[in-house]
C-alpha positions as CSV (number, residue, x, y, z in Angstrom):
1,X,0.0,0.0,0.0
2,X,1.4,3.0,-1.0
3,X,0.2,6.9,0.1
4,X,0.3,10.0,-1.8
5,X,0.7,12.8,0.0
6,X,-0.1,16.6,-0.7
7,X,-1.5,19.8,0.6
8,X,-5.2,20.1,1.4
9,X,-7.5,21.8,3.8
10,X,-10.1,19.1,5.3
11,X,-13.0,18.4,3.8
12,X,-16.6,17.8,4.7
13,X,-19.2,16.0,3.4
14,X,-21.3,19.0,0.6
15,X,-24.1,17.2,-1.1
16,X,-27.6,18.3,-2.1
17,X,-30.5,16.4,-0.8
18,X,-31.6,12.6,-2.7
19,X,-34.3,10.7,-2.5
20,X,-35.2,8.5,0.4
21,X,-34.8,4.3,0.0
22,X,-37.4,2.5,0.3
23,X,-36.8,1.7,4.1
24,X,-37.8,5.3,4.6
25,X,-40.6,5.2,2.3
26,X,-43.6,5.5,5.2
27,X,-42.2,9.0,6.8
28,X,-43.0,10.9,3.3
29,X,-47.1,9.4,4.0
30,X,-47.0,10.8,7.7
31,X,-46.1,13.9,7.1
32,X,-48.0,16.8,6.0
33,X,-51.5,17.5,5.9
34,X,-53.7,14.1,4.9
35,X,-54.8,16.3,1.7
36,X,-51.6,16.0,0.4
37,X,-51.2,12.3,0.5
38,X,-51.8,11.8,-3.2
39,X,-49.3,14.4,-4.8
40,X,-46.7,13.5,-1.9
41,X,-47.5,9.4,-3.3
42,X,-46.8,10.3,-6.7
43,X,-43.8,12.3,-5.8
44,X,-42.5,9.5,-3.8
45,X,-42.9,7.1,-7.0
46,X,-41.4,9.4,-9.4
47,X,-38.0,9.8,-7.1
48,X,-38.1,6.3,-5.8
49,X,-37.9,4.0,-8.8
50,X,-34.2,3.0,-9.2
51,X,-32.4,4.5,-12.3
52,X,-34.1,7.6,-12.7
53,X,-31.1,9.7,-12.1
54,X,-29.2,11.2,-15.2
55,X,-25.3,11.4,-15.1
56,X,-23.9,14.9,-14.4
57,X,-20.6,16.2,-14.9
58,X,-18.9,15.2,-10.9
59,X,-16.1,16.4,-9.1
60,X,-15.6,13.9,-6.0
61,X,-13.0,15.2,-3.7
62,X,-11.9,13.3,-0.6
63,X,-9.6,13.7,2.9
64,X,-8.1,10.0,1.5
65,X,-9.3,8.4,-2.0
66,X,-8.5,5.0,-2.1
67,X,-7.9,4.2,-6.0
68,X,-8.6,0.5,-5.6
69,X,-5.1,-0.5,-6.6
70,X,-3.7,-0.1,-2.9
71,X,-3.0,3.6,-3.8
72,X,-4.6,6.1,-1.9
73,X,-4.4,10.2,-2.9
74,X,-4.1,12.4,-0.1
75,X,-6.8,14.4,-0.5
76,X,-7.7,13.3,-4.1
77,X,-10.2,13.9,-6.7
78,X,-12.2,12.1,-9.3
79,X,-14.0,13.8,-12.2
80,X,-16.3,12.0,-13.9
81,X,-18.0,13.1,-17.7
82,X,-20.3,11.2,-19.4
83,X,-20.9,8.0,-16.5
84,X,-16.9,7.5,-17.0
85,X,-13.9,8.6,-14.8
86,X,-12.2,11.2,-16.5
87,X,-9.6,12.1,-14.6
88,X,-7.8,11.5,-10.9
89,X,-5.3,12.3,-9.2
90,X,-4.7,15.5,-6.3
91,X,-7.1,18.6,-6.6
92,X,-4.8,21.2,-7.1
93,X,-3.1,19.2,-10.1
94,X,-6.2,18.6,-12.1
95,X,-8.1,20.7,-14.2
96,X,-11.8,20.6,-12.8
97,X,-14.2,21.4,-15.2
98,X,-15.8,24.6,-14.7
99,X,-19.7,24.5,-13.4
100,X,-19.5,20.6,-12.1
101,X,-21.5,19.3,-9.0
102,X,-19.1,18.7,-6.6
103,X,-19.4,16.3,-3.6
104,X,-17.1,16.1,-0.8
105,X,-16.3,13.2,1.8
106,X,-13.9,11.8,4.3
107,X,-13.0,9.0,2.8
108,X,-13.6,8.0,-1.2
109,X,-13.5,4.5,-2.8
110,X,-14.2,3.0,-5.7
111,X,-18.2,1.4,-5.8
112,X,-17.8,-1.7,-4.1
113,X,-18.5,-5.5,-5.7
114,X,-21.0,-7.7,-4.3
115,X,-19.0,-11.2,-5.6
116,X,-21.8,-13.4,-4.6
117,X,-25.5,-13.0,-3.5
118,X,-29.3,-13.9,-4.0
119,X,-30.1,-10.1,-3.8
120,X,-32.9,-9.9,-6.8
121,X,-33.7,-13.3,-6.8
122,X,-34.5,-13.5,-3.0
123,X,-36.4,-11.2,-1.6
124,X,-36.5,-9.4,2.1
125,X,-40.0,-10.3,2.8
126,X,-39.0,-13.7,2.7
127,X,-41.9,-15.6,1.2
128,X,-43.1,-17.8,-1.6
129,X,-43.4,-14.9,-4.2
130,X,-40.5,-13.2,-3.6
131,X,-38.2,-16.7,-3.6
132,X,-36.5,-17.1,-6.5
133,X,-33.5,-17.7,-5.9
134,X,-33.9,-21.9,-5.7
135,X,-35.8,-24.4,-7.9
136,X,-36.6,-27.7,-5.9
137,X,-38.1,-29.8,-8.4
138,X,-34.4,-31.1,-9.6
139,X,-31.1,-31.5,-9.1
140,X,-29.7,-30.6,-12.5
141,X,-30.9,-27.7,-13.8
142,X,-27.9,-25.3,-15.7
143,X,-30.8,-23.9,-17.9
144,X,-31.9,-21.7,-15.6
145,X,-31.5,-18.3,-16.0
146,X,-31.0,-15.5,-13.5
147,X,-31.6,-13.0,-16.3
148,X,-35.4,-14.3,-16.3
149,X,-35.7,-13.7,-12.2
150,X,-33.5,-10.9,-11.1
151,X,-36.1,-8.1,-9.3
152,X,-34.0,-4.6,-10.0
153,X,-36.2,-3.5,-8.0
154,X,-36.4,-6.1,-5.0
155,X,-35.4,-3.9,-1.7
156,X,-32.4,-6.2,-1.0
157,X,-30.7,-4.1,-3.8
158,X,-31.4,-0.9,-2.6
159,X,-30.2,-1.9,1.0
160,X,-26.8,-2.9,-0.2
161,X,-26.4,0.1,-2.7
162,X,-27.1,2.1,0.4
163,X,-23.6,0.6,1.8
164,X,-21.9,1.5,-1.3
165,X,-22.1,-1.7,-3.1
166,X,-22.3,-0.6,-6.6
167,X,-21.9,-3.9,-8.2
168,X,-23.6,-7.3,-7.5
169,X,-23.0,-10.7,-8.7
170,X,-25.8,-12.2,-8.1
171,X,-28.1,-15.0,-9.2
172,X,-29.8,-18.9,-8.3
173,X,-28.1,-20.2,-4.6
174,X,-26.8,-23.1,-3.2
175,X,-29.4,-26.0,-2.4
176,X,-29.4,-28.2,-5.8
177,X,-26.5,-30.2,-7.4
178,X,-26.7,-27.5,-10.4
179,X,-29.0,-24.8,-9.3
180,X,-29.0,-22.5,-12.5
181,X,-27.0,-19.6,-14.0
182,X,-25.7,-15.8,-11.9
183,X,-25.5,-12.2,-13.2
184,X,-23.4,-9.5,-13.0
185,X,-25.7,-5.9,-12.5
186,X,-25.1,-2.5,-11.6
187,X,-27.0,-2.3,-8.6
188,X,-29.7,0.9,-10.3
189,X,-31.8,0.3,-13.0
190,X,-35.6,-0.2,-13.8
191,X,-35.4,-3.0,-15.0
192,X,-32.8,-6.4,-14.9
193,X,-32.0,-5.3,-18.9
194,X,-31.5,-1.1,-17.2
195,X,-29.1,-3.2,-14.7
196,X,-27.6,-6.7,-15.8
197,X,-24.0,-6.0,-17.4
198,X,-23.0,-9.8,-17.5
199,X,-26.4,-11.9,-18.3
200,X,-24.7,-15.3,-17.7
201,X,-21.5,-15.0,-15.3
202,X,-21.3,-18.5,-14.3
203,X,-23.1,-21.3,-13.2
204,X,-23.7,-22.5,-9.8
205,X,-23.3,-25.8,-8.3
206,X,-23.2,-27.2,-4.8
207,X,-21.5,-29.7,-3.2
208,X,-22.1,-31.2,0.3
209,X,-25.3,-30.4,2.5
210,X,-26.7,-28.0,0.4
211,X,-26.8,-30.0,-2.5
212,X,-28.3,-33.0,-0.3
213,X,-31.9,-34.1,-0.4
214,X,-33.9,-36.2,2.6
215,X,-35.9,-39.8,2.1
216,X,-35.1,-41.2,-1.4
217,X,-34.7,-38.4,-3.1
218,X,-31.8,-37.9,-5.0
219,X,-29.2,-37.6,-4.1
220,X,-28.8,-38.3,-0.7
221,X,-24.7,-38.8,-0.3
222,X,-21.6,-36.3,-1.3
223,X,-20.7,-39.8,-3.6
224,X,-24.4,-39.2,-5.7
225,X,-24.0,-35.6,-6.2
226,X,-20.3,-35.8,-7.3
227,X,-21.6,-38.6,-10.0
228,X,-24.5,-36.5,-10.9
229,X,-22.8,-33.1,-11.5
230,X,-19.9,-35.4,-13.4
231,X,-22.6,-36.9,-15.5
232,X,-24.1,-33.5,-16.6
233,X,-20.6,-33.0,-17.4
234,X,-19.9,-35.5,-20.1
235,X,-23.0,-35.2,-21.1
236,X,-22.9,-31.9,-22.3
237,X,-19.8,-32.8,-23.6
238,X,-21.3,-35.5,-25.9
239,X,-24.0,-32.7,-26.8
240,X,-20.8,-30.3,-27.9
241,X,-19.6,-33.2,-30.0
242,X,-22.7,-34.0,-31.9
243,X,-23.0,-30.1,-32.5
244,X,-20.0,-29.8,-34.1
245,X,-21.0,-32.2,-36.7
246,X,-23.4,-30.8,-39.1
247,X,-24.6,-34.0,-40.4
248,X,-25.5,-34.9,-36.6
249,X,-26.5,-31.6,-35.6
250,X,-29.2,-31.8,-38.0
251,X,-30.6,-34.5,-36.1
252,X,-30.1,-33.3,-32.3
253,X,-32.9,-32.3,-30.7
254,X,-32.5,-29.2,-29.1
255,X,-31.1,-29.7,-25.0
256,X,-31.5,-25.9,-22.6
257,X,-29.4,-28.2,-20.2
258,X,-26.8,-29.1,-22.6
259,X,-26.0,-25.5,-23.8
260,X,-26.0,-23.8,-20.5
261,X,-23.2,-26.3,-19.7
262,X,-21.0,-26.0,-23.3
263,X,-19.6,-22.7,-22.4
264,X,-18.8,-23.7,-19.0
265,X,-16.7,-27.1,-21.0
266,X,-15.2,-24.1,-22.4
267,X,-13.9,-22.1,-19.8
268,X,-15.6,-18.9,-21.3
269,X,-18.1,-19.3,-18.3
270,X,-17.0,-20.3,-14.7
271,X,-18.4,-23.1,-12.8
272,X,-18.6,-21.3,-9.2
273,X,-18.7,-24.4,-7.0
274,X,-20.4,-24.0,-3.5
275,X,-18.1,-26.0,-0.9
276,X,-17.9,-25.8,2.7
277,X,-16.2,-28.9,4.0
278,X,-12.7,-30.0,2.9
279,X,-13.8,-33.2,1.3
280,X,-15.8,-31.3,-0.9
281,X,-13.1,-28.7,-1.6
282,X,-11.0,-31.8,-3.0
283,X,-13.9,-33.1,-4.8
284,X,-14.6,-29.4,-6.8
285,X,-10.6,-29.3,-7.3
286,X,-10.6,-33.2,-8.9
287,X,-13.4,-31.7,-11.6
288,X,-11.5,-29.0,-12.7
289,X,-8.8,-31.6,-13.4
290,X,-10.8,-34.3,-15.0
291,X,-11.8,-31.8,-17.8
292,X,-9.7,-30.0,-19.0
293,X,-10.2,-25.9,-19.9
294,X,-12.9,-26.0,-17.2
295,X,-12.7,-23.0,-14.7
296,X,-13.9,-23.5,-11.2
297,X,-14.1,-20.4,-8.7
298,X,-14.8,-21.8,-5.1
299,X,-17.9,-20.4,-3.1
300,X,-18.0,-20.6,1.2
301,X,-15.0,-22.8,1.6
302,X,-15.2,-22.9,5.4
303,X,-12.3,-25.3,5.5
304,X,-10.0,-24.1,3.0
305,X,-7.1,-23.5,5.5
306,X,-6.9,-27.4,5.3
307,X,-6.3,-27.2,1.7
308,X,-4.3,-24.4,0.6
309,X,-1.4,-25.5,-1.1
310,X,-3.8,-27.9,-3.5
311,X,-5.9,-24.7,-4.1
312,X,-3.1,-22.4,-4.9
313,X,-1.6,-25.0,-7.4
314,X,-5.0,-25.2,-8.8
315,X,-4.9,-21.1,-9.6
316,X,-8.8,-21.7,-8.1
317,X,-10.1,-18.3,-6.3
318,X,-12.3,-18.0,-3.9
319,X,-15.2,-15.8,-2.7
320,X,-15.2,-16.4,1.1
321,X,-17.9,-17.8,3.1
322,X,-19.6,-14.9,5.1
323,X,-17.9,-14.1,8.3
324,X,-20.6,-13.6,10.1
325,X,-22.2,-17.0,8.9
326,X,-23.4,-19.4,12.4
327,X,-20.8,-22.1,12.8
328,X,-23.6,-24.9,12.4
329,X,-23.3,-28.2,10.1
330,X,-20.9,-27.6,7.5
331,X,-20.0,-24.3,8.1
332,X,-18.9,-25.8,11.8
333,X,-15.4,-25.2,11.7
334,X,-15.2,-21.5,9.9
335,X,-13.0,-19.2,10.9
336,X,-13.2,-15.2,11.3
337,X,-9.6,-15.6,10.1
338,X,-10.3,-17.1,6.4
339,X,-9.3,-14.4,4.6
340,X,-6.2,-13.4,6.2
341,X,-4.9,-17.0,5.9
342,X,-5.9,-17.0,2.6
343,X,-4.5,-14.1,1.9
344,X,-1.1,-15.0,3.4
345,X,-1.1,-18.2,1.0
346,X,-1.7,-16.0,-2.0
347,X,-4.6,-17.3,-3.0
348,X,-7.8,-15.0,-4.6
349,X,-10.3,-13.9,-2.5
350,X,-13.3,-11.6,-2.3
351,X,-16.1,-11.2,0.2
352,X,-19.6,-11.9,-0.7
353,X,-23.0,-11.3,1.3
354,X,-24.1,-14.5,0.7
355,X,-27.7,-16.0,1.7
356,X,-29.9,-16.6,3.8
357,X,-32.3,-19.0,4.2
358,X,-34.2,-17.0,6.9
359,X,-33.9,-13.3,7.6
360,X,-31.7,-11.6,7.3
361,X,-31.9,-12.8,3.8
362,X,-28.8,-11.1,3.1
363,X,-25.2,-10.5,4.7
364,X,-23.7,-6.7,3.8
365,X,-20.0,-7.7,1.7
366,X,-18.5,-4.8,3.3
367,X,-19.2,-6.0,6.9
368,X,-17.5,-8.9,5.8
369,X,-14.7,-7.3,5.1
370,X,-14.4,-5.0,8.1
371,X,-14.8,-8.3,10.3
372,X,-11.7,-9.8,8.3
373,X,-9.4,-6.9,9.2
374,X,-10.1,-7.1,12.8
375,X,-9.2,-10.7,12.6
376,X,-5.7,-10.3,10.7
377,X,-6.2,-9.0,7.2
378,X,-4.4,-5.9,6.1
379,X,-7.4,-3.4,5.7
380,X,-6.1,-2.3,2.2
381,X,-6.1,-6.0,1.5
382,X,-10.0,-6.2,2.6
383,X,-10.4,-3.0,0.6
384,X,-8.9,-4.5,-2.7
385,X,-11.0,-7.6,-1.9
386,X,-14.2,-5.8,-1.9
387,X,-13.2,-4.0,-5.0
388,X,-10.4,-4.8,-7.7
389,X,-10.2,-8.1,-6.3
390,X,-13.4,-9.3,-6.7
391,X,-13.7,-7.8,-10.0
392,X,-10.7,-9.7,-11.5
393,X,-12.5,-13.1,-10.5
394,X,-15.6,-12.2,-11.7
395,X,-13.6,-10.7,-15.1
396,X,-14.8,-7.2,-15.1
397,X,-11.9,-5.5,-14.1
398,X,-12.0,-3.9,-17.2
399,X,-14.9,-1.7,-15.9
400,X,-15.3,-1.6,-12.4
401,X,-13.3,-2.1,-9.5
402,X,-10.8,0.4,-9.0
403,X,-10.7,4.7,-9.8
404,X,-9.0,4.7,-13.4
405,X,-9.5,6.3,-16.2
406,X,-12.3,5.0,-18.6
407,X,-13.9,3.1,-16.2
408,X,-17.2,3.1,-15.1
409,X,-18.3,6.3,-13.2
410,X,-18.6,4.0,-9.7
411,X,-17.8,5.7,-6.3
412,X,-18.6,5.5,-2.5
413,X,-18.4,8.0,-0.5
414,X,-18.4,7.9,3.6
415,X,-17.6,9.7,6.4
416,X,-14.7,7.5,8.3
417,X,-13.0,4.3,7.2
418,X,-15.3,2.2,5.5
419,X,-14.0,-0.7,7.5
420,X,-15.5,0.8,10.9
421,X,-19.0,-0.2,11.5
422,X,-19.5,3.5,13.1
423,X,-19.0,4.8,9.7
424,X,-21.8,6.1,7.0
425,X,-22.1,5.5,3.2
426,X,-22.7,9.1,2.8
427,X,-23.3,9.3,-1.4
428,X,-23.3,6.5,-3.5
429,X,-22.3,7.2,-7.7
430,X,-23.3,4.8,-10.5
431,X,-22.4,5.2,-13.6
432,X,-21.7,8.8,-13.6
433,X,-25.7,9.2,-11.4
434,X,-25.6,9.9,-8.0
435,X,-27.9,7.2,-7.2
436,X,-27.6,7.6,-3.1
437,X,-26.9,10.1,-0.6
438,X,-26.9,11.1,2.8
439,X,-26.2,7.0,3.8
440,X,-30.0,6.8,4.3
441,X,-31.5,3.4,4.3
442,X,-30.0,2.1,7.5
């Protein structure tokens, strides 16, 4: 981690009043005279719908801007034109543009990335119609799509945007051997096509409990769901072959299943693999070995300080089981500590704010991360981790993840290290929109 030092007066937090999330919806009902409560209704949908912000010309300035990259300006600034970052670097060595909205902070980071949730597919009322996020009626199922799910507007979003998560990867859980295909989506948007930047990021399979079933359903053992997720495999595989044959091809009836899996064959699609236990670490490692070009990226992995040398050689990353998960079943021997051992290893690693089967049906990444510190990771480590990190594994550093030029227009602002849990997202900036501010929501 490097530092940047220059001359700068302190700097306070000098934004202009946005609209409420939807936790605060009620108090704009309540208040007032009751003659009023239709305009005031309106109003409220008119501000409230995600997305409706345009992109301005921004100036962000801030006490420390952490770039992402382990660099941090001292103060720094970030101009943004046209929903991209235009320039950064110190205030009194850039050219700000003349007549742009300007919004001050303590500390500035780049928007932080979500590497793993249900946010969009499960929702925080946490009943059958906002559910989405897990098919039951097989084990197998690839073909399903997140893109065909994902709620932009499912309050789960707005809760983590409020936090400064800018960018979620989201998309069908643990719970089935395949459960179905994840997204990558700017957390604004109307809609999942206003939102969704990667429609098909990977797919998700489980091994161990989650992917267990009760009675005679199948399967019932880790041995079943390692033959069944090997079988969809080489099936595919077969698919791919006859495919490739026109005369064949002519004749194939057409297989959802089969073509969900082909890219993963590839490695032009990851297989994220959810995996707790050690045993079931090994067993995600022995796939990526048995076929070859396949790219595996690791999900939870409770136990993964039994395994790191044989997940380092593998070049496997992995997006860390929530910190704050309870230490029950196969989750029974996680450690706060995960990501600093991993970390020391070398290994890949981003936080994710996971999923709940119950409320809270979602984990916030960034807590995550500020739990990791206090239990041994650097806190420009967990900072990278929730930011450029997790971007590279989900391969979209090209866009998000760090404050450089031509990226995304992406930023948190807050008023004290992010890390601290006394500390407030105080303006949120997607795309070049000022999409949150004021940290309310919380």
């Amino acid at each position: 981690m490097s530092r940047q030092q220059t001359e700068s007066p302190s700097f306070v937090l000098e934004t202009s009043p946005m609209p409420r999330l939807p936790f605060q919806r009620h108090r704009l009902f309540f208040s007032g005279a009751a003659a009023l409560a239709p305009l005031l209704a309106l109003l409220a949908l008119l501000l409230l719908v995600p997305g409706t912000a345009t992109a301005e010309t921004l100036v962000v300035i801030g006490d420390d801007v952490h770039l992402g990259t382990g660099d941090i300006l001292s103060p720094g600034a970030v101009v943004i034109l046209d929903g991209k970052i235009a320039a950064v670097g110190a205030p009194d060595a850039l050219e700000l543009p003349a007549g742009a909205r300007t919004l001050r902070a303590a500390v500035v980071t780049p928007g932080l990335v979500d590497a793993r949730s249900v946010a969009g597919l499960g929702g925080y009322l946490n009943q059958s119609q906002d559910q989405d996020q897990l098919e039951r009626s097989e084990a197998v199922q690839p073909e399903l799509r997140a893109l065909d799910a994902y709620d932009a507007r499912e309050t789960l979003v707005d809760w983590l945007r409020s936090y400064g998560i800018t960018t979620l990867h989201t998309g069908h859980g643990p719970g089935a051997v395949i459960s179905g295909q994840t997204l990558i989506a700017k957390t604004h948007g109307r809609t999942v096509d206003d939102a969704v930047i990667v429609p098909v990021a990977t797919v998700a399979a489980s091994l161990g409990d989650n992917a267990l079933r009760e009675g005679k359903e199948s399967p019932g053992t880790r041995g079943k769901t390692m033959a069944l997720l090997r079988q969809a495999l080489h099936e595919a595989q077969a698919y791919g072959e006859k495919l490739a044959d026109e005369e064949r091809a002519a004749k194939l009836e057409r297989s959802l299943r089969h073509e969900a899996l082909l890219p993963v064959l590839a490695g032009e699609v990851p297989l994220l693999v959810h995996a707790q236990r050690h045993q079931d670490i090994a067993s995600a490692l022995r796939l990526a070995r048995e076929f070859d070009g396949l790219r595996v990226i690791l999900d939870g992995a409770a136990e993964s300080y039994l395994l790191l040398d044989e997940i380092r050689e593998a070049g496997v990353p992995v997006i860390v089981h929530p910190t704050m998960a309870r230490p029950i079943a196969e989750t029974q021997h996680l450690s706060m500590a995960t990501a600093a051992t991993l970390a020391e290893a070398g290994i890949p690693f981003a936080f994710q704010s996971g999923f709940e089967s119950y409320v809270p049906k979602t984990r916030v990444a960034l807590f995550e991360a500020g739990v990791a510190a206090g239990r041994g990771l650097d806190s420009e480590h967990a900072l990278r981790a929730l930011t450029l990190d997790a971007a590279k594994i989900l391969g979209i550093d090209d866009r998000v993840g760090s404050l450089e030029v031509g990226k995304d227009g992406d930023v948190a602002l807050y008023d004290g290290d992010p890390l601290e849990y006394t500390s407030h997202c105080v303006a949120v900036i997607i795309d070049g929109k000022v999409v949150v501010e004021e940290g309310e929501g919380r």
